[in-house]
Every structure is written in C-alpha cells, then in structure tokens.
LUMDOVEX-896867 format. One record per residue: residue in one letter; x, y, z of N, C-alpha, C in turn. Coordinates in steps of 0.05 Angstrom, whole numbers, plus 32768, in hexadecimal, padded with zeros to 4 digits. Example, Ala and Ser with C-alpha at 12.3 -4.5 7.8 and 13.67 -1.06 7.14 Angstrom:
<pts>
A81087F8E809C80F67FA6809C81087FBE809C S81017FD3808E81117FEB808F81028001809D 
</pts>
This chain:
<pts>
X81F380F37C3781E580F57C5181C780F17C4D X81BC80E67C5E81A280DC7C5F819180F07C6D X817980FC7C56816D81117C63814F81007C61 X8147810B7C78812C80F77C858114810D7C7E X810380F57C7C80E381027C6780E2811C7C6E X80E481247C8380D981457C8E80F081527C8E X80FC81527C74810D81687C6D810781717C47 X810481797C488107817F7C1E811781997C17 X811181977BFE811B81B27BE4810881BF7BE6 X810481DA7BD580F381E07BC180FF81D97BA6 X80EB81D57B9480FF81C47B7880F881E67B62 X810D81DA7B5080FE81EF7B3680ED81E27B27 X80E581F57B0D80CE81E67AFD80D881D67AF5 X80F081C97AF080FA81AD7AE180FE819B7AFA X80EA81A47B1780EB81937B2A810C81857B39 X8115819C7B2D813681917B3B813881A07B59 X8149819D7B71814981A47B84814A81BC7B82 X814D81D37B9B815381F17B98815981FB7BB3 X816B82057BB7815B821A7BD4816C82087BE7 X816E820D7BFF817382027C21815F81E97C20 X816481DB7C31814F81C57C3E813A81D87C4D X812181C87C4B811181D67C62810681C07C70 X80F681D17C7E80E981B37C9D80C781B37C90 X80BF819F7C8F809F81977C88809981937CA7 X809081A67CB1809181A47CD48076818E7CD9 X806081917CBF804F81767CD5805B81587CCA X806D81577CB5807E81357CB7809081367CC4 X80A2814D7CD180AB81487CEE809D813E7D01 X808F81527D038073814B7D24806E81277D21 X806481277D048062810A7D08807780F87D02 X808880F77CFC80AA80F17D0280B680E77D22 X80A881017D2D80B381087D4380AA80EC7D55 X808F80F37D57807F80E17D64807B80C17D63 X808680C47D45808680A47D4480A180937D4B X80BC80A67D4B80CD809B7D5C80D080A67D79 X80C880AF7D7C80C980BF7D9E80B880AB7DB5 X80B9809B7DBF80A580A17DD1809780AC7DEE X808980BB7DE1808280D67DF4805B80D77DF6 X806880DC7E0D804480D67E1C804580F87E1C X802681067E1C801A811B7E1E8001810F7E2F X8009811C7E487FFF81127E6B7FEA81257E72 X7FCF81267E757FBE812E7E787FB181317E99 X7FB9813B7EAD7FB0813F7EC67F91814C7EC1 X7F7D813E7EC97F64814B7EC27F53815B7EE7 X7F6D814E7EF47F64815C7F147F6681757F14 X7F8781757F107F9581927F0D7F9681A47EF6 X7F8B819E7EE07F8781AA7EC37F9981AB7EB5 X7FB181997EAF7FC681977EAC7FD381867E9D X7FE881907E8C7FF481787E6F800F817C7E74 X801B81667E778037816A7E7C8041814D7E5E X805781537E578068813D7E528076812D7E4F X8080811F7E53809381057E57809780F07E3E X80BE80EB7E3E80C780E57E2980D180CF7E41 X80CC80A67E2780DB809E7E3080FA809C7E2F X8109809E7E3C812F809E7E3B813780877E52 X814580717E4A814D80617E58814180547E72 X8124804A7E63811580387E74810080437E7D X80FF80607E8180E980747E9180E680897E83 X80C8808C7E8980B880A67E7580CA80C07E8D X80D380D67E8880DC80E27E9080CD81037E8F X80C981177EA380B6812C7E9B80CA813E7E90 X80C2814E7E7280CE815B7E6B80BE817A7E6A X80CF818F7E6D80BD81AC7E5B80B781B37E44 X80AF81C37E4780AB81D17E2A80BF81D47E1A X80D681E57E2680F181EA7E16810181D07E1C X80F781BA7E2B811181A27E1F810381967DFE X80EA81987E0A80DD81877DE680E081997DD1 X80DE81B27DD680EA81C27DBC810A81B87DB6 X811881BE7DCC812F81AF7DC8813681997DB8 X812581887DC18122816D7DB7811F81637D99 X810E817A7D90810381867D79811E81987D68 X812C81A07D6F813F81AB7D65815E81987D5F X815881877D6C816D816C7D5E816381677D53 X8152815D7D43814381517D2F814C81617D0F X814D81807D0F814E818D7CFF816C81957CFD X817881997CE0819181967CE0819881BB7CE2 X81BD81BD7CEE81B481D37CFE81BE81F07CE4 X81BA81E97CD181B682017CBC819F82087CBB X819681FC7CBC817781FF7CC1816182027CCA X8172820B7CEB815582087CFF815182217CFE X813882287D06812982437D08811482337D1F X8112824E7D3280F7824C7D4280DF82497D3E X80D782517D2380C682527D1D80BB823A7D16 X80C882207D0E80C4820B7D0180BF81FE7D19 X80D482037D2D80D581ED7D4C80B481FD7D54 X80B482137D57809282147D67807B82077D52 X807E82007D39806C82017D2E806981DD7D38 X808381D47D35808381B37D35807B81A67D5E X808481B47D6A808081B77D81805B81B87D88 X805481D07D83803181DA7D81802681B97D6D X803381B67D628025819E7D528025817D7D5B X8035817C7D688035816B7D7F802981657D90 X802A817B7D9A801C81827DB27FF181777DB4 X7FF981847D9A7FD9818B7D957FD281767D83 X7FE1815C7D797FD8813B7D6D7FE3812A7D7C X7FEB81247D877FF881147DA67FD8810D7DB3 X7FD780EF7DAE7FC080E77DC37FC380F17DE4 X7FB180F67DED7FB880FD7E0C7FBB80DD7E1E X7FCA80DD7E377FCB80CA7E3E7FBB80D07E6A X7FB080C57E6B7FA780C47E7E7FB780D07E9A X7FBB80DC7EAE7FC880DD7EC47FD080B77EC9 X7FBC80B07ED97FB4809F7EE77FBE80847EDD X7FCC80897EC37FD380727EB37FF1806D7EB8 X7FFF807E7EC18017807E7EC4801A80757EDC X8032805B7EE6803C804F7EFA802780427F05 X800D80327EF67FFA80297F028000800A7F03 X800E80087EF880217FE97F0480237FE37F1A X80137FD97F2A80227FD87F4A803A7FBC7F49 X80347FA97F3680487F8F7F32805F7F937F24 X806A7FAD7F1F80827FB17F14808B7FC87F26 X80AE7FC67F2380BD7FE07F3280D27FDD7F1C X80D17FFB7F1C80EB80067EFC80FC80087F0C X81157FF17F0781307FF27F17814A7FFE7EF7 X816080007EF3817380087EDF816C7FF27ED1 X81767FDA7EDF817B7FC47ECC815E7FB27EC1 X81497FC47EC6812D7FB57EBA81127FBA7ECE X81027FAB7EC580ED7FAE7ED880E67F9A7EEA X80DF7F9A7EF980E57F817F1280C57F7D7F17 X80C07F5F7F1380A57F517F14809B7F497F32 X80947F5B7F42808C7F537F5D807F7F337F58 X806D7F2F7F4E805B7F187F56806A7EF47F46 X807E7F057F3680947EEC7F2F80AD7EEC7F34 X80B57F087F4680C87F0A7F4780DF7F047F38 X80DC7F097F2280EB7F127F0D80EE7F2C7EFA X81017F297EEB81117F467EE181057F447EBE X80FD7F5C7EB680EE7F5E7E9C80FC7F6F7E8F X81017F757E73810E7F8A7E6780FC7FA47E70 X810A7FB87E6D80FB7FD37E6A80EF7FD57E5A X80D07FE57E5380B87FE67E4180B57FF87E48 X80A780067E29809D80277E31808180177E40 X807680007E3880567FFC7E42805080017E5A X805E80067E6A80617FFD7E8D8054801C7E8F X8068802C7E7A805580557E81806480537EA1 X807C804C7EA7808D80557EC08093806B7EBC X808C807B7ED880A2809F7ED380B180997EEE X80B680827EF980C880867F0F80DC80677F0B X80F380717F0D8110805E7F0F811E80567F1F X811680457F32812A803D7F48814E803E7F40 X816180597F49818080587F3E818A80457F49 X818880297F40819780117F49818E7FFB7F37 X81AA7FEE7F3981A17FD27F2381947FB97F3E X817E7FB67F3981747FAE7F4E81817F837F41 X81887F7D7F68819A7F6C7F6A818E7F547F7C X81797F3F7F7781747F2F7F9581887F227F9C X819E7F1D7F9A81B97F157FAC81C87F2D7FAD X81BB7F3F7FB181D97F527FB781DE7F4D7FD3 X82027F447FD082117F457FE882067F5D7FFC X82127F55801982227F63802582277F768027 X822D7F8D8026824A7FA48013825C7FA6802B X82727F9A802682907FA28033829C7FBC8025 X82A47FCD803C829F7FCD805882817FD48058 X82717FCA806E82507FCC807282497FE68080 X82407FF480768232800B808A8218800A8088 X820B7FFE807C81F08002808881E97FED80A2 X81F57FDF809B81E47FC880B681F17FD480D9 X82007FDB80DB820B7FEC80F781EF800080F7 X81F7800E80E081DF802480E781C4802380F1 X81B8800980DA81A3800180E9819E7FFD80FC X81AE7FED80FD81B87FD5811881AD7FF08137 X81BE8007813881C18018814B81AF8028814A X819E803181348184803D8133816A8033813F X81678018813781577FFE8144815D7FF3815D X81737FF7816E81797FE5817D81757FD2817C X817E7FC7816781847FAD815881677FA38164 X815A7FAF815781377F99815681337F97813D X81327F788137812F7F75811881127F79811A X80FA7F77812A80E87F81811B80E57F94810D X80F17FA9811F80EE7FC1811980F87FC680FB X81177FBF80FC81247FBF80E881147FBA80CE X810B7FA280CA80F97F9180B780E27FA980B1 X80DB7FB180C480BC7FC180C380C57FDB80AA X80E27FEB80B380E97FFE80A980F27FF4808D X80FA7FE1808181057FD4806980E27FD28061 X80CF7FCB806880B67FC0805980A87FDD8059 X80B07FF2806480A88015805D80AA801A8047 X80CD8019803E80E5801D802F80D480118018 X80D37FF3801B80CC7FEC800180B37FED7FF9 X809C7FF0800180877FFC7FFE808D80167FF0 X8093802D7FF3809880467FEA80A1803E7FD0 X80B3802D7FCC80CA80277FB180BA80207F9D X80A6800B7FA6809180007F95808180107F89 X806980077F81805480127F778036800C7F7D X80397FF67F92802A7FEB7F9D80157FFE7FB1 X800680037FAF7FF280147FC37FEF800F7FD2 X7FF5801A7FE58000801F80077FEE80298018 X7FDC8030800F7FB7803880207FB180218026 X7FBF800C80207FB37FEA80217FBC7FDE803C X7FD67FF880467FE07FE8805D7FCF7FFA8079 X7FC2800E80727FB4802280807FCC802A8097 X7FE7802E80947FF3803480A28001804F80A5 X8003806280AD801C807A80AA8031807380C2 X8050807C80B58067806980CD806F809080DE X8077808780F08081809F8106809680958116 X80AD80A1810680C28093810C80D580AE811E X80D0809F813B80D980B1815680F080AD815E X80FA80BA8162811580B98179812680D28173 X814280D1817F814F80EC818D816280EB8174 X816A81098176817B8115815C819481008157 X81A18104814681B280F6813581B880E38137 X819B80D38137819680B6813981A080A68121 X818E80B3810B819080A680EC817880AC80E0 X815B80B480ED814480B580ED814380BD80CA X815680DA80C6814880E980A7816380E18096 X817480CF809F818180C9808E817880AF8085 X816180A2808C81568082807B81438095806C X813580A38074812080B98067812B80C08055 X813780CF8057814380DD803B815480C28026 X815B80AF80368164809D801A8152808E8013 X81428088801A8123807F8013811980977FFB X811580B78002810880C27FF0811880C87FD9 X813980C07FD9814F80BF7FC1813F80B17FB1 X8142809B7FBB813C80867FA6811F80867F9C X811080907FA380F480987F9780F280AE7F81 X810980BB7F94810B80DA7F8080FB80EE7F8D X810881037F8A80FC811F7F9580E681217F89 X80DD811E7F6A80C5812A7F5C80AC81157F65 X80B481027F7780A780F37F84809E80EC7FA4 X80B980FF7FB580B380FD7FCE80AC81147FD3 X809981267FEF809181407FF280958140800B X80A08152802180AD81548037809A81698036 X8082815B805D80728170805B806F81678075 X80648173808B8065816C80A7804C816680A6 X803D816180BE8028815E80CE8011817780C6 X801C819180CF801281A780D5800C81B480B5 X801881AD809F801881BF808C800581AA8073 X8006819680867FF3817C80787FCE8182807D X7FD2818E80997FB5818F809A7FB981A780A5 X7FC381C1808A7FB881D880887FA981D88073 X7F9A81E580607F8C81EF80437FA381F28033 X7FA281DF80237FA581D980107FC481CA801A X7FC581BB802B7FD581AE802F7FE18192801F X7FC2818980167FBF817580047FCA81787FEA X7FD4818A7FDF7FDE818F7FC37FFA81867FCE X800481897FEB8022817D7FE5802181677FDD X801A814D7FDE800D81387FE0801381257FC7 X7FF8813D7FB57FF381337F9A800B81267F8D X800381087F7C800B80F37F70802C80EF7F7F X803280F87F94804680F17FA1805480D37FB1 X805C80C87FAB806480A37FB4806880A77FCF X808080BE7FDA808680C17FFD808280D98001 X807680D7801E806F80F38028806E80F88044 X80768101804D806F8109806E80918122806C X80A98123807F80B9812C809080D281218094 X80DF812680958102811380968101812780B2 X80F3813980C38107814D80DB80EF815D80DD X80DA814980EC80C3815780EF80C081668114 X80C58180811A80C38187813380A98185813B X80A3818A8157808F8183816A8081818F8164 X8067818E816680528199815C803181978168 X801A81A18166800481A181707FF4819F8159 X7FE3818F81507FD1819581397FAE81898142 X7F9F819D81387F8B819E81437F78817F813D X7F85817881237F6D815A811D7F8681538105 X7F8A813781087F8F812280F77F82811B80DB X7F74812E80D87F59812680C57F64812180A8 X7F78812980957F80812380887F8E81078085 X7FA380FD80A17FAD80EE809A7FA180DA809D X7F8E80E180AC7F7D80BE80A87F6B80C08088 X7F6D80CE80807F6280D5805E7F7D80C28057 X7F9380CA80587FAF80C680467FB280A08050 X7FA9809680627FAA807A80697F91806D805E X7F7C807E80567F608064804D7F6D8067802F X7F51805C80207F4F804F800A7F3880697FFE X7F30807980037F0C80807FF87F25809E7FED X7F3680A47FE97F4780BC7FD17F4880CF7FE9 X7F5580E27FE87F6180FC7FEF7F5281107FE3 X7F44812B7FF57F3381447FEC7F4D81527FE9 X7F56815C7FCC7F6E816D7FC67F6A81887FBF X7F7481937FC37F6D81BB7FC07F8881C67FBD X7F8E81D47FA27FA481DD7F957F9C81F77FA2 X7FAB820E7FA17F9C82297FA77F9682337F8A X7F7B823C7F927F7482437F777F5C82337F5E X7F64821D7F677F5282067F617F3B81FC7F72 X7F2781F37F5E7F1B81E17F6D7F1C81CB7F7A X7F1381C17F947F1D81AD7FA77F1481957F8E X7F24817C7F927F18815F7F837F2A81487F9A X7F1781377F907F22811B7F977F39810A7F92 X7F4D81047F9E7F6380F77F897F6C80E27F9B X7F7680CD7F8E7F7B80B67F997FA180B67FA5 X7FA480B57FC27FBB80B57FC37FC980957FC8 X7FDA80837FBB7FE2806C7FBF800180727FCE X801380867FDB802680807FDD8021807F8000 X80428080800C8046807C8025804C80928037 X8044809A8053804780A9805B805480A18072 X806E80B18070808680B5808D808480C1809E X809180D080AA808F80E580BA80AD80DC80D5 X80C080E980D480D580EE80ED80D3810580FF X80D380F5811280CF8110812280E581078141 X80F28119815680F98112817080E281178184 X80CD8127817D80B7812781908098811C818D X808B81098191807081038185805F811A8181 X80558126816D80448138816E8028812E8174 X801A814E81898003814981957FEB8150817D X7FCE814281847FBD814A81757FA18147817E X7F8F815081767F70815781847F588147816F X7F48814B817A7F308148816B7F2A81228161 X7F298114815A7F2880F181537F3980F2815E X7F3E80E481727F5880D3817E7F5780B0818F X7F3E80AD817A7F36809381867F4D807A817E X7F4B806281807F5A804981817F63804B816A X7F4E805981547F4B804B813B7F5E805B812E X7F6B807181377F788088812E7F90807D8134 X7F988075814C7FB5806981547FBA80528146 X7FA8803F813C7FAB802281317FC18023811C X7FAD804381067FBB804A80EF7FE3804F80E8 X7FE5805C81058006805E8107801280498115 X8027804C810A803F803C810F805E80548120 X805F804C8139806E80578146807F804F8149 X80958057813A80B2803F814480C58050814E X80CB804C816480E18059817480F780568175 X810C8063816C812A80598168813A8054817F X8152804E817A8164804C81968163806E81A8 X816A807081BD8161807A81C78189808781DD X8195807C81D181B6807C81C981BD808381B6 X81CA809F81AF81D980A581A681F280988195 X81F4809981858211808D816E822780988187 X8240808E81898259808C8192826480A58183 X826080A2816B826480AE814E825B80B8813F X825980CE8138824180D48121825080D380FD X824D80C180F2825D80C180D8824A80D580C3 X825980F380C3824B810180AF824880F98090 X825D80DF8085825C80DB806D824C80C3806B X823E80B8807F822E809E807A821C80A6806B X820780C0806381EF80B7805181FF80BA802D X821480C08031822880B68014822A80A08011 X823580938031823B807F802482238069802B X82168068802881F6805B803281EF805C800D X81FB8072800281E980747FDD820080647FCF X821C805B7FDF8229804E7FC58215803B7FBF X821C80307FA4820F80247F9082067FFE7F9E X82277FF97FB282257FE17FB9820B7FDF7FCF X820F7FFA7FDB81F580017FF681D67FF87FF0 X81DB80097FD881C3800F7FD081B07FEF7FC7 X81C47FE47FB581B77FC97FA881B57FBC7FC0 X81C67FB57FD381BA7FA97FEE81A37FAF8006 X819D7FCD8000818A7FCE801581707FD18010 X81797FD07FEA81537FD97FDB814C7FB97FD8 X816B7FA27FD8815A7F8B7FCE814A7F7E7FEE X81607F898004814E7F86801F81327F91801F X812E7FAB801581147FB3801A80FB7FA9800E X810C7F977FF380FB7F947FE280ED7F747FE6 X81017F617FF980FA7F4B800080EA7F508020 X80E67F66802980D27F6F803880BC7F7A8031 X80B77F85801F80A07F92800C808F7F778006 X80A47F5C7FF680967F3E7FF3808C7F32800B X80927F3C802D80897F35804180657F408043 X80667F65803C804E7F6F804080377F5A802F X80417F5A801B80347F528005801E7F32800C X80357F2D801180337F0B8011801F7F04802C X80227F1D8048800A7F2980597FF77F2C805F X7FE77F31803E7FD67F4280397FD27F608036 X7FE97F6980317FF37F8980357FF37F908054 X80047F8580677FFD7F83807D80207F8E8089 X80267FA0809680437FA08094803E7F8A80B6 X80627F8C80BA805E7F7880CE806C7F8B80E9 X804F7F8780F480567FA0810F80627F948123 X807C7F98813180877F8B814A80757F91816D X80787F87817980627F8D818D80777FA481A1 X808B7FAD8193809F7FBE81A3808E7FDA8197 X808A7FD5817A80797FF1816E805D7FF28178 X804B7FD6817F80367FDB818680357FE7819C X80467FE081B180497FF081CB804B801781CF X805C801081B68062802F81BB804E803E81AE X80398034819C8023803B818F8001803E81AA X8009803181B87FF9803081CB8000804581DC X801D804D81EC8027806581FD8024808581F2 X8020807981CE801E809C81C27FFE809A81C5 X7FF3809281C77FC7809281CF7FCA80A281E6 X7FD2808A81F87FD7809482117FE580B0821D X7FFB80B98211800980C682047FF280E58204 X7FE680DF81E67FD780F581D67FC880FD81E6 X7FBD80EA81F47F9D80EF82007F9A80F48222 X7F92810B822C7F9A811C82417F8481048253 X7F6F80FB82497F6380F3825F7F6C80D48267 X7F7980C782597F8480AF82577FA580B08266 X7FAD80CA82667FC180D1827E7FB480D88293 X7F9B80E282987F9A80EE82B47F8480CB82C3 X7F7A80B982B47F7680A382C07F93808C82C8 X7FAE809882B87FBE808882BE7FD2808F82DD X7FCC80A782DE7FD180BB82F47FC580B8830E X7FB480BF83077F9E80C5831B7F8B80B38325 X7F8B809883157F6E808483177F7C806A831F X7F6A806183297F708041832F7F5F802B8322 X7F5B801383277F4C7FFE83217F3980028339 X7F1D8000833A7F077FF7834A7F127FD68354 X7F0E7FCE836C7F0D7FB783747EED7FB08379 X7EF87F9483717EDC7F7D837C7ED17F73839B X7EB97F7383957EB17F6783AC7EB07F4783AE X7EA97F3783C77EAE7F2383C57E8D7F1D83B8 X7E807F2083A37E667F1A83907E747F278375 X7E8B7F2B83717E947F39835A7E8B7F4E8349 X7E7C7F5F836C7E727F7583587E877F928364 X7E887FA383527E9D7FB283567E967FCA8377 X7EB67FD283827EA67FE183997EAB7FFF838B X7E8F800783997E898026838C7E88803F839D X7E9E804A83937EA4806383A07E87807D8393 X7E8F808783A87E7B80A5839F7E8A80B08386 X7EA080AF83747EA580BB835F7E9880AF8349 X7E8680C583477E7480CB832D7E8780D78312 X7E7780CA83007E8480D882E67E8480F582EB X7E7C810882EF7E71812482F07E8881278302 X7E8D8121831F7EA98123832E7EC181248323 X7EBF810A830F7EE080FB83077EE5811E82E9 X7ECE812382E17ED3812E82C97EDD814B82D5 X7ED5815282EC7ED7817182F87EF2816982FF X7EFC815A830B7F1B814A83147F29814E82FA X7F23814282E67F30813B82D27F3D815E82BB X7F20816A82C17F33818A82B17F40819682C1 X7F40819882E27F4781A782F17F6A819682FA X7F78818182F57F86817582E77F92817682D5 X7F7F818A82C17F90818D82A77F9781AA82A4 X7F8381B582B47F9181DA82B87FAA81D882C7 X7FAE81C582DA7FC981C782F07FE281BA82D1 X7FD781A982C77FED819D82B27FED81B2829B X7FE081CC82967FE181D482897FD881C88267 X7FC781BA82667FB381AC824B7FA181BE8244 X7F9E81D182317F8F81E082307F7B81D7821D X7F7781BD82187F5781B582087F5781988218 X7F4E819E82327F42818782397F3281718229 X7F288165822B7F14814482217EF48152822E X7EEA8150821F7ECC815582237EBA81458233 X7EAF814D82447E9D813A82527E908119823D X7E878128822D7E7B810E82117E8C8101820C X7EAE810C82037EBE810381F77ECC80EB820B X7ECC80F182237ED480DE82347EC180C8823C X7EAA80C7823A7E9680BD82367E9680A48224 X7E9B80B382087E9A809E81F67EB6808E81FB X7ECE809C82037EE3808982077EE9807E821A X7ED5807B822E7ECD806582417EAA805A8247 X7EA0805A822A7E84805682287E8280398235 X7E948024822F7E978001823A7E9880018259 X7EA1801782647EAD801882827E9680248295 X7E7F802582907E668040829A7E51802B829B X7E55802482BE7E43800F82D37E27801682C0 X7E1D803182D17DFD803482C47E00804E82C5 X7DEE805282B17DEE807682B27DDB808182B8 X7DD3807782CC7DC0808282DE7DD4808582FA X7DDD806E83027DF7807A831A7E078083830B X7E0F808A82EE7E24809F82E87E3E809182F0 X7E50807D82F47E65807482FE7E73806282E0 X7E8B807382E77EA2805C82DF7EA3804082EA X7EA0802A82E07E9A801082F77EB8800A82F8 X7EC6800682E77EEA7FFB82E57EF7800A82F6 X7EF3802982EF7F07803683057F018052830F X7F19805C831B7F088070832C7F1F80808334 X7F1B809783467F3680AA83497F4380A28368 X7F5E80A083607F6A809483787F6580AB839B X7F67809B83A77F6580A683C27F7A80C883CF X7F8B80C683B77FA180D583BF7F9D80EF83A4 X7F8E80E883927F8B80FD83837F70810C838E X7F5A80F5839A7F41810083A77F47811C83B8 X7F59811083C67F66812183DF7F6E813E83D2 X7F86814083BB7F90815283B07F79816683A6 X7F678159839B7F4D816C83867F35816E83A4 X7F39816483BD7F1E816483C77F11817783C1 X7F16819983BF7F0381B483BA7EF381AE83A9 X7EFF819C83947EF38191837E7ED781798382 X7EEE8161838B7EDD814D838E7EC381468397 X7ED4815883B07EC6815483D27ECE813A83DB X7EBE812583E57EC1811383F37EAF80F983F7 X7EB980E683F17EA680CB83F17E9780CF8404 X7E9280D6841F7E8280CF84387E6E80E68432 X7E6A80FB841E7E53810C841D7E53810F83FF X7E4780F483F17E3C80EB83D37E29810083D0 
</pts>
C-alpha cells in the first residue's frame, strides 16, 4: 500500500522503521492544498472568511467541521487523532492565500449549467474550470434545442397567467434569465411587480426562478422590511430578491429601491456593524395581489423604474397542486431555462434594455396615478380648460390656493391621511402654472359639479 509523503515512522538507530505511522501535519496542509482546490474567501465589508471547495464544476461553501472532515479522509483511520486534524486544519487556514469577495462569479459572460459553462457572447458550451471561481450551478444540463416536453405544462400555465400576451410572457422569461445569469441587472434600472389575484401562478414562477438560483442566493424580503434599518443586509451578495406573496402594504419612501435599481452601490448595515457601501448586481421581484402604496419621491422617474405586469385576472378552471413538481421535472426545466435564456440574448443584444409591452406600460402609468392622491383627485374632480377662439385658455376664478383647499378637503372625505403638499403639487404641475402672479392652473381646473359639492370651500366664480 502506498503511503503518501505526510505519513512516516519513527526509525531506530540503525534507521529501520518503528512505531505506528504518524501525520507530518504541515506536508499534509501542503498536500492538502495542492490537490484540493479550495479558495479561503475574504469578505472585507462584513469581516469575514468563509471557504469553498471546488466539487463538480462549482466552488461550493463549506464549514469548519466539513474541512476538518475533509481533513480526516486524508489520514488513515488508525490513526486519526484530533489533535493532528486541528493542527493541519489551523495550518491551512492560516497559509491559504486569501481570495477576494468580489472575485467570485464576476464573469458576467459565463453561466455554470451541469453540463459546462455556457459562453453568452459565443454562445457556446466550455468545459468546467475552477478559473471561472463559480459558487452558483444552474441544476440542469443546459440544452438550446430542448424540445417541447410532452405532456407540456408549462406553456397552458403561462399561457393563462399572461392571458396569452406574449409580451408579457417574453418580458417574464427575460426576468428569469437575467437572475440565472450573472450579468448585472442595475443595467436594466428595472424592479418587476408582478400583480394579480391569488392562485394565479404569480409565486410559483418566483419560487422556480429562486430554485434554480438557489436559496443561498435568493432572499425573500418584502417592501416594508427592505426599507426598515438594516434591511439592506437581507440583500447582501444576493442574485434574487424581493417576495413570491407580498401582502398590501403602506411604506413611507421607496428610497432604497431606487438605491437597489441604480448603478452608484447599496448603503448596507449588518446590526452591529458599521454601515458600508456594496455593490448590488442582482434582480429584484416582488408578487403581490394588491399594489402597495408609498409616500415621499413619487415622481415619473420612480414609476419609469418598475415594471408592472398584471396577470390574468381569471382564475384557473383548475388549480393543479402538483404543477410546481412538475414545472422542476428535468424535461421542464431544460426547456424553460433555454427559453429564458434566448430572452436574456434579447436584453443583451438591447442594450440591457428588457422589452416592455405597452400593456405593462399602461399599467405602470395607472399605478402613478394609482399612488398619487392628487393625480386621482384631478382625475375626479378636474376637467380640461377650454379655448378661446385666440387660443388662449378660458379662466375660471379657481386659483391654485382654491384647487389646493378643494384638493385636502377631498382627501379627508376619501380618508388619505398624508395629503400632497401645497409645493409638492406645485412641482408636479410646475409645466401647467399660466403665471404665478394670477396663481392658475392654465390646462385645467375643478369641474362645475365638484365646485358645487366643496362650495363652503371654494365659494364661487362670480365673487373671485
């Protein structure tokens, strides 16, 4: 039997063997290391060294007691003592170059599928390499002709989730594959809000979306718990994130997630830690049956960022409780990741641009309208100003100062308890404001029949 350098005797004085084998624990350590390969991962945000061994294609995170473990195959088992595994372990640990966080999965032109690594920009299939430093494995032998799968369940599903709108459809496959990738997704400045009524399908594409990413990679975190303190640690180096069954909700400011859609990094706060900067590249979801309300920035530029896609609005005939099984057989799977993935080649090929249907732009426009109390009570309550025959507009006695005393007293009967601020409505009809010296909305004005309702308020055109 072949005993390897980091094992010996003790010899006698005539240098003949003696004694048990023993372990030379630092020509293990370096034994170890030179067939192993194993990264020692240095988080310098979070203060933090973790490790990872490659095993079949992907660096994998291991503990403390699997590498001792690890360490204890090595040593034959008459022989092991703890004492030798901590010593060879501690010695590892502590000559192991460190390897960067930031270095791992920074490929955005490769995705670790079973059967290899897949070359976005040649679209071709590469052997597996430790070089790549992948810690995430797409479970599928990734397939660009994968059939069909008879019998089909995903395409009904879709099909009835979308009401068969292939935009839509297309939009949700170019999500999907975005997430899968590695491609940085702050590029598309988008977060998706995917609406409609219970047992649609909504958290069952969600949840098979965050399968295939992997749990140690997706973080299921709502709205509200996102932009609490220290909400941002859910976050950290995570690929998907938002909600598969997000309920209705009120949140005071968006302010994070338009952090989580730019490019300039994420302010992160562990508890306990000091706040730092960190760069987030993955995608953010979010399902919900009710649009959640929110305050504070609610300008154009805030709605641009989401993507609202609204599902059928019909109920299944059926509800098949074993579809998200059978959605993961193996034939499912290679067909709907190689769909997502020849949609991901759509963003790309874009300019990182997903491709928005004007059915989502619509509904992205009704949630503004939607959010914003004073943009309901002009859709309510206001009309268009007509022209005169010189095309200048005719002007009622409603003054801004009128329309705005109309406008909260409106929102106490609707029960809105943070009206829009005199300024704030201001600036979101700064284009619309004749002169501000007559103080007037020039476009529009409060209808004749709401005048009437608020007169205590208003008063009355004939005594300006």
């Amino acid at each position: 039997m072949k005993t390897e350098r980091y094992m010996y005797q003790d010899k006698d004085k005539d240098g003949n063997p003696k004694g048990k084998l023993k372990v030379n624990c630092a020509l293990l350590a370096e034994y170890f290391v030179e067939n192993e390969n194993l990264l020692l991962v240095r988080d310098r945000a979070v203060e933090t060294v973790e490790l990872y061994f490659y095993r079949n294609g992907v660096y994998t995170w291991v503990s403390d007691d699997e590498l001792r473990a690890y360490i204890k195959a090595y040593i034959p088992i008459e022989v092991q003592n703890m004492a030798d595994i901590r010593e060879v372990y501690n010695l590892i640990i502590t000559t192991t170059k460190y390897t960067e966080r930031d270095s791992l999965d920074a490929d955005e032109n490769v995705i670790n599928f079973d059967n290899g690594m897949y070359h976005i920009s040649t679209r071709t299939m590469l052997p597996h390499d430790p070089k790549y430093m992948s810690t995430v494995r797409i479970p599928i032998d990734y397939d660009p002709q994968a059939p069909t799968p008879t019998p089909d369940y995903f395409t009904p599903f879709i099909n009835h989730m979308t009401a068969k709108d292939t935009g839509k459809t297309n939009l949700l496959l170019q999500v999907m594959g975005m997430a899968i990738s590695n491609v940085d997704a702050t590029r598309t400045k988008k977060v998706l809000f995917l609406l409609g009524i219970g047992n649609i399908g909504k958290s069952v594409w969600r949840k098979l979306s965050a399968d295939i990413v992997g749990n140690r990679n997706n973080s299921n975190v709502t709205l509200e718990m996102l932009e609490a303190r220290f909400g941002t640690a859910n976050v950290y180096r995570k690929r998907l994130i938002g909600s598969p069954d997000m309920s209705f909700m009120t949140v005071r400011e968006l302010f994070i997630l338009k952090q989580l859609t730019g490019s300039d990094g994420l302010e992160t706060e562990f508890k306990g830690r000091t706040p730092f900067y960190a760069p987030f590249k993955g995608v953010s979801w979010f399902c919900m049956n009710k649009l959640p309300k929110f305050g504070g920035d609610d300008g154009s530029h805030v709605y641009d960022r989401i993507m609202v896609v609204e599902t059928n609005t019909v109920e299944p005939t059926t509800l098949d409780r074993e579809l998200p099984q059978k959605l993961r057989e193996p034939d499912h799977l290679r067909y709907i990741v190689k769909l997502a993935i020849e949609q991901l080649h759509t963003v790309i090929d874009n300019g990182y641009n997903y491709t928005i249907p004007q059915s989502v732009k619509d509904t992205g426009q009704y949630y503004q309208e939607y959010n914003n109390s004073f943009l309901q009570f002009r859709n309510e309550c206001c009309v268009d100003r007509k022209l005169d025959g010189r095309g200048k507009y005719y002007l009622d006695n409603c003054t801004r100062g009128r329309l705005h005393k109309v406008y909260q007293a409106w929102c106490r009967e609707n029960l809105i308890k943070v009206p829009k601020t005199a300024q704030q409505i201001t600036e979101l009809c700064k284009d619309e404001i004749l002169d501000l010296d007559k103080g007037r909305y020039y476009t529009f004005t409060i209808t004749r029949e709401y005048k009437e309702i608020y007169s205590h308020i208003y008063g009355y055109d004939s005594t300006a």
